[in-house]
C-alpha positions in Angstrom: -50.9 183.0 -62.9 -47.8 184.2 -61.5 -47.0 180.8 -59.2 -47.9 178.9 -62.9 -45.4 180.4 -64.9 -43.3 179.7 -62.1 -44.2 175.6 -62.3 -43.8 176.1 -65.8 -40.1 177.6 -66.1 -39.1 175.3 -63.3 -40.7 172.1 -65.1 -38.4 173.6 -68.3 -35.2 173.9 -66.8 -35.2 170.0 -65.3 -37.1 168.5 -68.7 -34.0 170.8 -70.6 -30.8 168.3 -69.6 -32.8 165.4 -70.1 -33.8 166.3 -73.5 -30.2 167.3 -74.6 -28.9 164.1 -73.2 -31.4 161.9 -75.1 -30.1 163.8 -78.1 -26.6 162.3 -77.2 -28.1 159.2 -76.5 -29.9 159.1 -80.5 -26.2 158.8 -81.6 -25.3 155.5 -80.1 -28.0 153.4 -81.8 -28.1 151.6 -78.4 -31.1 149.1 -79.4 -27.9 148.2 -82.6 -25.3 147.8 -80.3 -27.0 145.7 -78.1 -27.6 143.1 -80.1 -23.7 143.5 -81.1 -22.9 143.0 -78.1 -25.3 140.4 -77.4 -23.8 138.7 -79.9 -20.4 138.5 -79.1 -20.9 137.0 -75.7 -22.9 134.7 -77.8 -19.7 133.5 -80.0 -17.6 133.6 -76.6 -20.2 131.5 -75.0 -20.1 129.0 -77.9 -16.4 128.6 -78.1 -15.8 128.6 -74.3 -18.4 126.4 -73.7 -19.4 128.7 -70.5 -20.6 132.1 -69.5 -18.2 134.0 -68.1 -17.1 137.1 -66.8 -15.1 137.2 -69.9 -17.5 136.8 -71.9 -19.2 139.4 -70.2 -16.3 141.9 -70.8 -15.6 141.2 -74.5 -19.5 142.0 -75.0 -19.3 145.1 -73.1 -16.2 146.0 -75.3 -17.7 145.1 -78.4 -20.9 147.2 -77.4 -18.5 150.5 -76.6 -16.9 149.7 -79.9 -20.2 149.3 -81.8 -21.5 152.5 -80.4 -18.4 155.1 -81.3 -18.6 153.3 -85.0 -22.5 154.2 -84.9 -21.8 157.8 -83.9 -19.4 157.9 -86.5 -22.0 156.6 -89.0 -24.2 159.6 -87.6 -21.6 161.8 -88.5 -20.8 160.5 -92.1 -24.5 160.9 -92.9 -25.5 164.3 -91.7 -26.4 165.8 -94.7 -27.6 162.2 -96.5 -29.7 162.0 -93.5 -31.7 165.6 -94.0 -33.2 164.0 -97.5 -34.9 160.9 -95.8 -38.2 162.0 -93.8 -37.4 158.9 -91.5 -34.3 160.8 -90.6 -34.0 164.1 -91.0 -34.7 165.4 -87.6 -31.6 163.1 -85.9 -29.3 164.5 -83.9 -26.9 165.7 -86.4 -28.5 167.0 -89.2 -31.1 168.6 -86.9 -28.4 170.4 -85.3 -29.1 169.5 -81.7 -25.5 168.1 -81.5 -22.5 169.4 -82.3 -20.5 167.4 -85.1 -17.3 167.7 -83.1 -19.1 166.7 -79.8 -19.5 163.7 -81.9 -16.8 163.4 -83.4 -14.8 163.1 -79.8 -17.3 160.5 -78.6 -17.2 158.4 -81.5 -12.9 158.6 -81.2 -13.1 158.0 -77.2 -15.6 155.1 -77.6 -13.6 153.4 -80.8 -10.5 153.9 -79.0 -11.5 152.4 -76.2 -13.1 149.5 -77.3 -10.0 148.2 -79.9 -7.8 149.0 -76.6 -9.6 146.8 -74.4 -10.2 144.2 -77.2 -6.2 144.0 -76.6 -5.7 143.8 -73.9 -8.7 141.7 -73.1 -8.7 138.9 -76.0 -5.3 139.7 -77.5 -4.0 140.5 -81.3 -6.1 138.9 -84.0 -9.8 139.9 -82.0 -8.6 143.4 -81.8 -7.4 142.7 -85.7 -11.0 142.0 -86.5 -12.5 144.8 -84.4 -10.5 147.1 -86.4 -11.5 145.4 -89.7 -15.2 145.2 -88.4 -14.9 149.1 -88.2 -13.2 149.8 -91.7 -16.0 147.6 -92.8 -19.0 149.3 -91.5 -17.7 153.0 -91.8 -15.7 152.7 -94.8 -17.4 150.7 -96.7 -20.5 150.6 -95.6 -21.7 153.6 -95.3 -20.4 155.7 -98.2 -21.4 152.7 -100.3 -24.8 152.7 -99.5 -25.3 156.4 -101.1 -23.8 154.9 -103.9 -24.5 151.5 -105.0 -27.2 148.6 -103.7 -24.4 146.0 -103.7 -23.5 148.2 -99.7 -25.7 145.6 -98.3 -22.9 143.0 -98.5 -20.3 144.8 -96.5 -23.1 145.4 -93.9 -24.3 141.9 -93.6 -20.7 141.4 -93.1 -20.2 143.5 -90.2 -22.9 142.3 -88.3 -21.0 138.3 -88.9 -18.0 139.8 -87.7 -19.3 140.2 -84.2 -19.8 136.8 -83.1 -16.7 135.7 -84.8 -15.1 138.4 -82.4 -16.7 136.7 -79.5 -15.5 133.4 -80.4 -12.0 134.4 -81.2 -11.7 135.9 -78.1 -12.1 132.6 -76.2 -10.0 131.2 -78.0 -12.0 129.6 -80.4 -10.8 128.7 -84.0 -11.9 130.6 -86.9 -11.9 127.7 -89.1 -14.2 125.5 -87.1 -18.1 124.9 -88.6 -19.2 125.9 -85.7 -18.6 129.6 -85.9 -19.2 129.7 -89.9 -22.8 128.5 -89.0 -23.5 130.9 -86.5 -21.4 133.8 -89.1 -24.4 132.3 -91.1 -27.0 132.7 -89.4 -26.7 136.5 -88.6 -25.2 137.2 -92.1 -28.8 135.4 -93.4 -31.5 137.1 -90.3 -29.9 140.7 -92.1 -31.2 140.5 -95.6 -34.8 139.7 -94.9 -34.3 142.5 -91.9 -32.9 145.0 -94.0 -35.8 144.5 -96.9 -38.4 144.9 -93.9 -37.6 147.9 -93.5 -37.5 149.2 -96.9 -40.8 147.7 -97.1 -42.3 149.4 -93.1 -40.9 153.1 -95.0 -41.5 152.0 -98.5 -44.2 155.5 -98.3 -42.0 158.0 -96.3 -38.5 156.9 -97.5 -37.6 160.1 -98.3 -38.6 163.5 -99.6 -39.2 164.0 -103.5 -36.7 166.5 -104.3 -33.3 164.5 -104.9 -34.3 161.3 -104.7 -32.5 160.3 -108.1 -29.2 161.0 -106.5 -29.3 157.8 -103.9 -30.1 154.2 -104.6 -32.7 152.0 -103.5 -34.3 149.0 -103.8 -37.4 150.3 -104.4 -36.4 151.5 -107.7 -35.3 148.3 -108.4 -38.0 145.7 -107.2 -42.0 146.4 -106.7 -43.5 145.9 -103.3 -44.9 142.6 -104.4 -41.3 141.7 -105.4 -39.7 143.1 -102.3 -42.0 140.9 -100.3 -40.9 137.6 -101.9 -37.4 138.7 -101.0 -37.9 138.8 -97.9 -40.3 134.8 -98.4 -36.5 133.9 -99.7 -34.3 135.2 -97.3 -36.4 134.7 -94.7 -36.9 131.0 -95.5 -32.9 131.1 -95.7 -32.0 132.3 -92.4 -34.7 129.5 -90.8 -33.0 127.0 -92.5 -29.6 128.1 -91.1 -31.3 128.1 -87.8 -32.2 124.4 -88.4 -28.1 123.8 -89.5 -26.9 125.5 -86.5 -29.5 122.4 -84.6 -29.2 120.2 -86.7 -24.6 120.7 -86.2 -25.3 119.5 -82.7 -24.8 123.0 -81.0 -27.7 122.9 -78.2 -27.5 119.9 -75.9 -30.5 121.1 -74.2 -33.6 119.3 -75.1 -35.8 122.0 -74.3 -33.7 124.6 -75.5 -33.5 122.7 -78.5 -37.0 122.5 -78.8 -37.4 126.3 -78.9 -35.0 127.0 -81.0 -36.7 124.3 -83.6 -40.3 126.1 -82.7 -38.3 129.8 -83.0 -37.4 129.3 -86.3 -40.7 127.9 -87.2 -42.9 130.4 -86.0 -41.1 132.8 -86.7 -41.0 132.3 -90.4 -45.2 131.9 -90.5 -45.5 135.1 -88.7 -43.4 136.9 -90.9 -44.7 135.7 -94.3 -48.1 135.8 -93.2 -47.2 139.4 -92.0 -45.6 140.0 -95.2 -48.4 139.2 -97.7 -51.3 139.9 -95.4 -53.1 143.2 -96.5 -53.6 145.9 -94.2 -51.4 144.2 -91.8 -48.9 145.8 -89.4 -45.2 145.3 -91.3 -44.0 146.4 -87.5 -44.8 143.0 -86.5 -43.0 141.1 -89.1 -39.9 143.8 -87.8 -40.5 142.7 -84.4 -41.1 139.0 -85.2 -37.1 139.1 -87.0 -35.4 140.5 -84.1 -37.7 138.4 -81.7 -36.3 135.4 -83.4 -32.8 136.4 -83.3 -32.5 137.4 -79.7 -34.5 134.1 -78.9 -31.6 132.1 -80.8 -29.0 134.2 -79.1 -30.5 133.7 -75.7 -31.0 129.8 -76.0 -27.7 129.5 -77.7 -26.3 131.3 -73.9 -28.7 129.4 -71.2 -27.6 126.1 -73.1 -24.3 126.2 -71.9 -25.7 126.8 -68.2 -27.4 123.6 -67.7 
């Protein structure tokens, strides 16, 4: 018994620091970010014409950036996080972090990502990292608890990111090139967002208070949120075929994935969608599949 208790204790202390750093961890939104990221190499790669170390770096920058605005998120919606049962055992409002433990790492991260956008990609990618951070945090998130119209702003942020990318190599923001691509994320966000109102459409949040926040679900029936996402959906595929149709993969078998991505991806998610009984984490999967699929092509393209 004795040598048990002894395995026991021992198995505590080492599972202890691992658990508290996964707490940390929860704050960055990591599986966020590194799309954000992902995507700005993506508008780097598509101005530069290239992958590049560069490209590299101003992903990486926009990923620390990303990550110290997502803390900061965390922080802004502590107690707005305690009434959603999806929620309400984060981090923060949980109390397994302390707020000004955040609070640092969301200032050290931010700070560090504008400074090396910078010095990196020079005045006006920084000037839109900044903006891209008013936009999310200031916005964003304190309109959410307020209005439904806070879904603008955030489709906006997650534009912003390849426009970053794109800047940085130099790339002119005027050119049709980039406002497709803007497009095409701005579009993949809607029919995401209304997914998930739809996956936690029975959990959304607990039943005392829930007058005080919007939500869609107030507004439109399942049946209804489902052809929102038939519409945007069926949006964002025909931005995908734009972006092929614009000339932007040279590839013929890259192009023919991206023309089979955008396909399949819409039957799987409206047949998801109005299925019964079906998984609506497919559909959720199916969305960001898509995306990083277009991403990824949109890369290896400029390889060959």
């Amino acid at each position: 018994m004795m040598s048990g208790n002894k395995i026991n204790i021992a198995f505590t202390s080492v599972a202890r620091p691992f658990q508290t750093i996964g707490y940390y961890l929860e704050l960055f939104k990591l599986h966020l970010c590194l799309y954000i990221g992902f995507s700005a190499v993506f508008g780097f790669v598509a101005a530069q014409g290239t992958l590049s170390l560069n490209a590299l770096a101003v992903g990486g920058l926009i990923f620390v950036l990303a990550c110290g605005s997502a803390v900061l998120n965390n922080i802004q919606d502590k107690e707005f996080d305690r009434y959603f049962k999806r929620t309400h055992n984060r981090s923060l409002p949980a109390g397994k972090v302390p707020v000004a433990h955040a609070l640092i790492i969301s200032c050290v991260m931010i700070a560090s990502g504008l400074t090396g956008l910078w010095a990196a990609a020079g005045f006006f990618s920084f000037f839109l990292g900044v903006f891209t951070v008013l936009c999310y945090n200031a916005l964003y998130t304190p309109m959410k608890k307020k209005t439904l119209l806070a879904i603008l702003p955030g489709a906006l942020c997650g534009m912003l990111a390849p426009m970053i990318g794109w800047t940085a190599a130099k790339g002119s923001f005027t050119d049709p090139a980039i406002l497709v691509i803007m497009t095409v994320f701005g579009l993949w966000q809607v029919p995401h967002f209304f997914i998930i109102v739809l996956k936690t459409r029975d959990r959304m949040v607990h039943q005392i208070n829930t007058h005080r926040f919007p939500s869609f679900l107030k507004v439109f029936s399942t049946r209804e949120i489902k052809l929102q996402i038939l519409i945007w959906t069926s949006l964002y595929t025909l931005a995908m075929l734009l972006f092929l149709q614009h000339g932007a993969i040279g590839h013929d078998a890259l192009f023919k994935t991206l023309f089979l991505n955008a396909v399949t991806s819409w039957v799987l998610i409206v047949w998801v969608v109005f299925k019964k009984k079906s998984p609506i984490t497919t559909a959720f999967a199916g969305i960001n599949l898509s995306m990083l699929v277009f991403m990824g092509a949109g890369i290896c393209d400029k390889l060959f």
